[in-house]
C-alpha positions as CSV (number, residue, x, y, z in Angstrom):
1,X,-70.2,46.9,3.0
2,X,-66.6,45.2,1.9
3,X,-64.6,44.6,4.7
4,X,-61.5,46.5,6.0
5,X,-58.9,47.6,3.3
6,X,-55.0,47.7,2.9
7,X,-53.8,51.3,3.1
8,X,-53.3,53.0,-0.5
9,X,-49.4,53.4,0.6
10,X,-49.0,49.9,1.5
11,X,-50.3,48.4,-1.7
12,X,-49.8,51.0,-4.7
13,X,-46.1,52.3,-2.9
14,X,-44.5,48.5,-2.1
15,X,-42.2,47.2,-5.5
16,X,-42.7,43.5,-6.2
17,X,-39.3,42.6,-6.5
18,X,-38.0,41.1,-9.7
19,X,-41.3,42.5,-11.2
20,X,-40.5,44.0,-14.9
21,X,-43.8,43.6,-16.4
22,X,-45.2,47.0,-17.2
23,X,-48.3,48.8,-17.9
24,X,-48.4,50.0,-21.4
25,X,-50.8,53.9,-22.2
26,X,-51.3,54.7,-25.9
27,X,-52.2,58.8,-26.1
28,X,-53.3,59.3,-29.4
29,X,-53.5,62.8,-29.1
30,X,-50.8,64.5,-26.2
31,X,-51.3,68.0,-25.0
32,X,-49.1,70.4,-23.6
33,X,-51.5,71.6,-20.5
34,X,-51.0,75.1,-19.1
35,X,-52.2,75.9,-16.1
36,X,-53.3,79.6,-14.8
37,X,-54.7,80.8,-11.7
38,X,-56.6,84.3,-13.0
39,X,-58.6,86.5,-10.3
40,X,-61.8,87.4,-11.5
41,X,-61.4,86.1,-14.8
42,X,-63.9,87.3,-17.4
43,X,-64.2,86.7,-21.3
44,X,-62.9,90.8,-22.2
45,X,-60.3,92.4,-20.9
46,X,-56.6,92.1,-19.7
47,X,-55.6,89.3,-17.0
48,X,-52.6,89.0,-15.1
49,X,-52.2,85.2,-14.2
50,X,-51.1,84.7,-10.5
51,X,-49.3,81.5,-10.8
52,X,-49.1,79.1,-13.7
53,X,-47.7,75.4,-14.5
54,X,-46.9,73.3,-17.5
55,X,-47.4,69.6,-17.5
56,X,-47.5,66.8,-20.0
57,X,-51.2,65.8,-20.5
58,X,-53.2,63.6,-22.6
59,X,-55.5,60.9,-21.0
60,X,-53.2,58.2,-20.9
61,X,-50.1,59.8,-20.3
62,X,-51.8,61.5,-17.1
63,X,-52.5,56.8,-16.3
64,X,-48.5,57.2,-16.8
65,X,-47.8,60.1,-14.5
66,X,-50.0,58.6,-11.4
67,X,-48.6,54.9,-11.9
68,X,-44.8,56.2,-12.0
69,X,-45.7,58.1,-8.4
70,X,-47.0,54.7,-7.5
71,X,-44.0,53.0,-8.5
72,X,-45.6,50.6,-11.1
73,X,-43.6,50.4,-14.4
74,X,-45.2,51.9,-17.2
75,X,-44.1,53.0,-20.4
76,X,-46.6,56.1,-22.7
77,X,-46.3,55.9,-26.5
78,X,-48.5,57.5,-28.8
79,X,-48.5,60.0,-31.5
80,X,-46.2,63.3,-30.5
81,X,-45.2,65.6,-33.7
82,X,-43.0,69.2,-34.2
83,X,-41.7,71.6,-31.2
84,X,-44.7,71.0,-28.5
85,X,-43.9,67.5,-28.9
86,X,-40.6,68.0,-28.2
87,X,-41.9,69.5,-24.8
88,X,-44.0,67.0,-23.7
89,X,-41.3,64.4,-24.3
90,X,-38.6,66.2,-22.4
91,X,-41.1,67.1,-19.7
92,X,-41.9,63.3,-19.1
93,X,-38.3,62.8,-19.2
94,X,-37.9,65.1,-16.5
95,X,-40.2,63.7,-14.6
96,X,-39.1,59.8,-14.8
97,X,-41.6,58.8,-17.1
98,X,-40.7,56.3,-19.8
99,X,-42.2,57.0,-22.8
100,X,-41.4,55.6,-26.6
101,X,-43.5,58.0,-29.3
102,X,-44.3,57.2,-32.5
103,X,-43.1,61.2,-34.4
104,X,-44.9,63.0,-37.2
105,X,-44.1,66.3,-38.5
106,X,-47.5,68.7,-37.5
107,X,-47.5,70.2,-33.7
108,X,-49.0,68.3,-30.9
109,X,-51.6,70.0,-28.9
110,X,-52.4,72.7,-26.2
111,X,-54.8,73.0,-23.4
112,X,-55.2,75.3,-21.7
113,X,-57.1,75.7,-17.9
114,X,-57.9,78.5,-16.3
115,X,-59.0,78.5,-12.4
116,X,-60.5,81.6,-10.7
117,X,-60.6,80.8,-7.7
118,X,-62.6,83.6,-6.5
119,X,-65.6,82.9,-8.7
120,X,-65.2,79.5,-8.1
121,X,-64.8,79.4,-12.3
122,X,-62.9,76.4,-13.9
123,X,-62.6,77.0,-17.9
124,X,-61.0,74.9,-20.4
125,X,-59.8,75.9,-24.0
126,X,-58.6,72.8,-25.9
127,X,-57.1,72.3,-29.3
128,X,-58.4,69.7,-31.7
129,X,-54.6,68.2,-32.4
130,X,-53.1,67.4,-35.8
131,X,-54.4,64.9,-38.1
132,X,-52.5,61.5,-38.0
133,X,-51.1,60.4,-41.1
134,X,-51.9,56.8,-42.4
135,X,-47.9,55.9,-42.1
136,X,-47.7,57.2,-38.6
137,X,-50.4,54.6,-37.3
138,X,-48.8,51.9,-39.2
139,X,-45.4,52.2,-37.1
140,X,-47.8,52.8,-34.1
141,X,-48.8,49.3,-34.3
142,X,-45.4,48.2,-35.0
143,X,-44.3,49.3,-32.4
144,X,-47.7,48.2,-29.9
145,X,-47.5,44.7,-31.3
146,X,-43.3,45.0,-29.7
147,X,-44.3,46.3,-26.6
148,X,-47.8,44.5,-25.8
149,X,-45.6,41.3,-25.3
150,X,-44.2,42.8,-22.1
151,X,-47.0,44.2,-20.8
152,X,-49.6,43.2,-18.4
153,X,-52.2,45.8,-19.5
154,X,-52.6,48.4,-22.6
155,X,-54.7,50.9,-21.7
156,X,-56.3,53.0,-25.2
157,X,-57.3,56.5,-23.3
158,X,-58.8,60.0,-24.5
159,X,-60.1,61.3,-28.1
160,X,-58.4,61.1,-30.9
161,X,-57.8,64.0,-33.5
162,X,-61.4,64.9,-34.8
163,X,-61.2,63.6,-37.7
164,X,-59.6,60.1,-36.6
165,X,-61.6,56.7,-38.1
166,X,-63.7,55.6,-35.4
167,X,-62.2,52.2,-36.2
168,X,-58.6,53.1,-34.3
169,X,-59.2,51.7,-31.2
170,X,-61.0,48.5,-32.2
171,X,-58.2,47.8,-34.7
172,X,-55.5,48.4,-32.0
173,X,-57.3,46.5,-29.2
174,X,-57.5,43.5,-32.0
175,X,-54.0,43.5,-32.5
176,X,-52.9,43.6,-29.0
177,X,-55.1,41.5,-27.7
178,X,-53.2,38.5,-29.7
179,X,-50.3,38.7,-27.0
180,X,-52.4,37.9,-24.4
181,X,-52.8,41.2,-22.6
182,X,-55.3,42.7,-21.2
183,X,-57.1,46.0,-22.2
184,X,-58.3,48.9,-21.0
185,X,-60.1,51.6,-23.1
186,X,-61.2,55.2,-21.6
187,X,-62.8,56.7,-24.2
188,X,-65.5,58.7,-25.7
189,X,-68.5,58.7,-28.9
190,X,-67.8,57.0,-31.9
191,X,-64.4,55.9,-30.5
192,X,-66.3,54.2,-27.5
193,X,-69.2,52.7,-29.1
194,X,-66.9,51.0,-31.8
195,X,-63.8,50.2,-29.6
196,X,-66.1,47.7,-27.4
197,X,-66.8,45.6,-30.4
198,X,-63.2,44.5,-29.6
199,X,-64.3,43.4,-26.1
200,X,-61.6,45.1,-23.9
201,X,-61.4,44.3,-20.3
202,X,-62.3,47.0,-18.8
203,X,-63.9,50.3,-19.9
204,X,-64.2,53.6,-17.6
205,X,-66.7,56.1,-19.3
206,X,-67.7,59.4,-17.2
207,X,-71.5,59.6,-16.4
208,X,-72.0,61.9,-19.9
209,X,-69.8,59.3,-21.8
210,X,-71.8,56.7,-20.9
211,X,-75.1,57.7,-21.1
212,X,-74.0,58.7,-24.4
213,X,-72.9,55.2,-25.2
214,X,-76.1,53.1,-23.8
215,X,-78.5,55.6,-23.7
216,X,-80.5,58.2,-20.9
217,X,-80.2,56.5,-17.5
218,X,-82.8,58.2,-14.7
219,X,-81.3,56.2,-11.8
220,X,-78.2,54.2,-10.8
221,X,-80.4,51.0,-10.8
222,X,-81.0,51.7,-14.6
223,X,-77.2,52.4,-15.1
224,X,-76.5,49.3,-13.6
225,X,-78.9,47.1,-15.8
226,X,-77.2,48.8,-18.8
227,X,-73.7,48.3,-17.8
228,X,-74.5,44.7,-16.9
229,X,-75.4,44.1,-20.4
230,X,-72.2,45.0,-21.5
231,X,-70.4,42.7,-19.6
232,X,-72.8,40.1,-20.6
233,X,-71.6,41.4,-24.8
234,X,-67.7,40.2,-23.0
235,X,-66.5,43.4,-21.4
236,X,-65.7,42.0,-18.0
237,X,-65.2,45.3,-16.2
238,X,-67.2,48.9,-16.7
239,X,-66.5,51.3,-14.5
240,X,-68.6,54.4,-14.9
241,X,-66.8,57.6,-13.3
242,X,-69.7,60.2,-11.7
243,X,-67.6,63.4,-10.4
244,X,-68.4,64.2,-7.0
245,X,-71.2,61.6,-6.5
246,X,-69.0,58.6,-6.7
247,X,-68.4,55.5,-8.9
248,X,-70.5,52.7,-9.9
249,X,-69.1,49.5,-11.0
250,X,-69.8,45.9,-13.0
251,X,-67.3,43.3,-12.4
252,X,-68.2,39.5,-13.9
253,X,-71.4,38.9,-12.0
254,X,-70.8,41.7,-9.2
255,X,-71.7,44.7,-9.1
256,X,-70.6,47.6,-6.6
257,X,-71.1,51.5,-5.9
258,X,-69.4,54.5,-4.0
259,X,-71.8,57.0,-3.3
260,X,-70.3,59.0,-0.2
261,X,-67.4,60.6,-0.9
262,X,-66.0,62.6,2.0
263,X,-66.0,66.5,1.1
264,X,-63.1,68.1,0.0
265,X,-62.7,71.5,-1.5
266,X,-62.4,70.6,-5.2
267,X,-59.5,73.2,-7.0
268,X,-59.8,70.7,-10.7
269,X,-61.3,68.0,-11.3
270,X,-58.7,67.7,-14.8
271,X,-57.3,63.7,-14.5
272,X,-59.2,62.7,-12.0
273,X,-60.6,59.8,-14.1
274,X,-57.5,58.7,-15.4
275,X,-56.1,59.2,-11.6
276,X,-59.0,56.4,-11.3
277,X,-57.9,53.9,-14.0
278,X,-53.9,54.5,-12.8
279,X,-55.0,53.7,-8.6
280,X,-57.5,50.6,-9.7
281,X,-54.8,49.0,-12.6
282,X,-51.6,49.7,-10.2
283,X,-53.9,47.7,-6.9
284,X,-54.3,45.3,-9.5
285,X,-51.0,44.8,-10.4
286,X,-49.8,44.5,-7.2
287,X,-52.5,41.1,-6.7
288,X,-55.4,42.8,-4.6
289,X,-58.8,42.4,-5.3
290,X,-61.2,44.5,-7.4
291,X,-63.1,46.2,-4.0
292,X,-59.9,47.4,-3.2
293,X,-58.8,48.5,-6.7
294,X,-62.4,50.3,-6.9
295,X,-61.8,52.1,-3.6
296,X,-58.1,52.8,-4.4
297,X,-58.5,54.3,-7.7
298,X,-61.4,56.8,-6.4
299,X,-59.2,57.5,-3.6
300,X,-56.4,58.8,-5.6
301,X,-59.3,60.5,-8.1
302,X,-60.7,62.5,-5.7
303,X,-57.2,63.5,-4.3
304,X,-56.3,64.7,-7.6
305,X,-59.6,67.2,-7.2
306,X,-58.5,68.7,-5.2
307,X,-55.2,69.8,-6.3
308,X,-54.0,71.7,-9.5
309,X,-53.0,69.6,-12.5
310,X,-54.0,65.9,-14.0
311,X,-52.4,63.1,-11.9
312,X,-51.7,65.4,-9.0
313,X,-52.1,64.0,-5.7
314,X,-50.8,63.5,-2.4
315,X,-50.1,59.4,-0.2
316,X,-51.2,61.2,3.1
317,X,-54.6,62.6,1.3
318,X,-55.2,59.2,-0.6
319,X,-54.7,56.9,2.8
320,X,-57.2,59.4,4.6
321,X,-59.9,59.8,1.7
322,X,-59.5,55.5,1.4
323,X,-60.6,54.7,5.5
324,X,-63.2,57.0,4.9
325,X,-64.9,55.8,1.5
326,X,-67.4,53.2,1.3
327,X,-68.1,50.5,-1.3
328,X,-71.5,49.1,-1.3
329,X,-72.1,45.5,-3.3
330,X,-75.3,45.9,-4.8
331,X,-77.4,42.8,-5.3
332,X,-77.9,42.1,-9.0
């Protein structure tokens, strides 16, 4: 068991003064999420939604959203294109994240989520996203070469357009990596298994995702052994994301796991594993240690649960959820 923690408000919600150094999130592929709460939703018929909201979405612009809340600087670029682009720009606007897109001409993305709450349903409906043209990733990494140099971290997160080289991330990670930062990539399939060839720092696969990437695993002491080999291939930090039953973690030569989350009653679980990178990169950031940045960011994760949207959470629910989780170091 780790010893006592520093409350989540303490070390995500203090500003290190004179600190300008920023966490840089790359969205390849932005969505404009919509949000209904439907009564007995079914797959016929006519539905009447009882409330609804629109946010900004896409992996890495949800890291934005939860690392603005936590008063970490952080800027989102990416790929936005036509009038849904438009909206997810002046929505982040609105809400006080900087962003700097990269603009082509086809429509950004929708997602939609609908939550019965009655039937306890959650369903998703989520557009593929337009194809990126050759020119636009060039001036992508124009523009990620400028802003890796005042960065501390990139962080590469979600799926590109289908039909996106599986090469992107690698090539990306390559390029920023020559400034010296560090790199996160959250990820999936051919995107995953070819991005870690460029040894980021730190990857954070969901169970499916990383079973997918290193094979079947029938226990956590299997998952382990796997993710210990890939630190040992130069990755120096997998965390593997498991929903409801927790986190397990390699970091260097240590190894730790959350099994025990305190019950809440779950409304979406939509950004709760970006909510995790955002709460374990911003303790970082702020010069704790990786036990607390591991409790931290599943503290913030399962907050978000248990509200409606990605990167929605609450500082009162996050410092009660954090006194109450346990990290376990497991011997390896």
């Amino acid at each position: 068991m780790e010893g006592k923690r520093k409350p989540i408000a303490k070390v995500c919600k203090s500003t290190t003064e004179g600190s300008e150094v920023m966490i840089l999130t790359v969205t390849l592929n932005p969505a404009l999420d919509k949000n209904y709460v439907v009564e007995n939703f079914a797959l016929s018929g006519i539905h009447r939604v009882e409330s609804m909201s629109t946010i900004p979405a896409g992996k890495g612009v949800n890291v934005s959203r939860v690392l603005q809340q936590l008063q970490i600087p952080t800027k989102a670029t990416g790929i936005l294109g036509g009038h849904t682009g438009k909206l997810i720009q002046s929505l982040l606007d609105e809400e006080k994240v900087a962003n700097d897109f990269v603009w082509i001409r086809a429509e950004s993305r929708c997602s939609i989520l609908i939550v019965d709450e009655v039937k306890q349903v959650h369903t998703e409906v989520i557009e593929p996203g337009p194809t990126i043209p050759q020119g636009a990733i060039g001036r992508l990494n124009r523009k990620l070469e400028q802003l890796a140099t005042q960065s501390s971290w990139v962080v590469f997160s979600g799926s590109p357009p289908p039909d996106t080289t599986p090469q992107i991330y690698y090539n990306m990670i390559k390029l920023v990596k020559k400034s010296g930062v560090k790199v996160a990539l959250d990820t999936r399939g051919p995107w995953l298994k070819t991005g870690i060839k460029a040894q980021p720092d730190l990857i954070k696969p969901n169970w499916d995702e990383f079973q997918e990437l290193v094979g079947p695993c029938y226990s956590t002491v299997q998952a382990f052994e796997k993710a210990k080999a890939l630190v040992d291939q130069g990755i120096e930090t997998v965390v593997v994301s498991m929903g409801s039953k927790g986190a397990l973690a390699v970091h260097g030569n240590k190894s730790y796991q959350i099994s025990n989350l305190p019950p809440i009653e779950v409304v979406s679980p939509v950004g709760s594993g970006d909510s995790l990178v955002a709460g374990l990169l911003a303790t970082l950031q702020r010069g704790g240690d990786f036990p607390e940045a591991f409790c931290n960011g599943v503290a913030i994760a399962t907050s978000n649960a248990a509200h409606f949207g990605a990167g929605v959470f609450t500082f009162e629910e996050v410092a009660s959820l954090q006194k109450k989780i346990s990290i376990e170091k497991i011997p390896f």
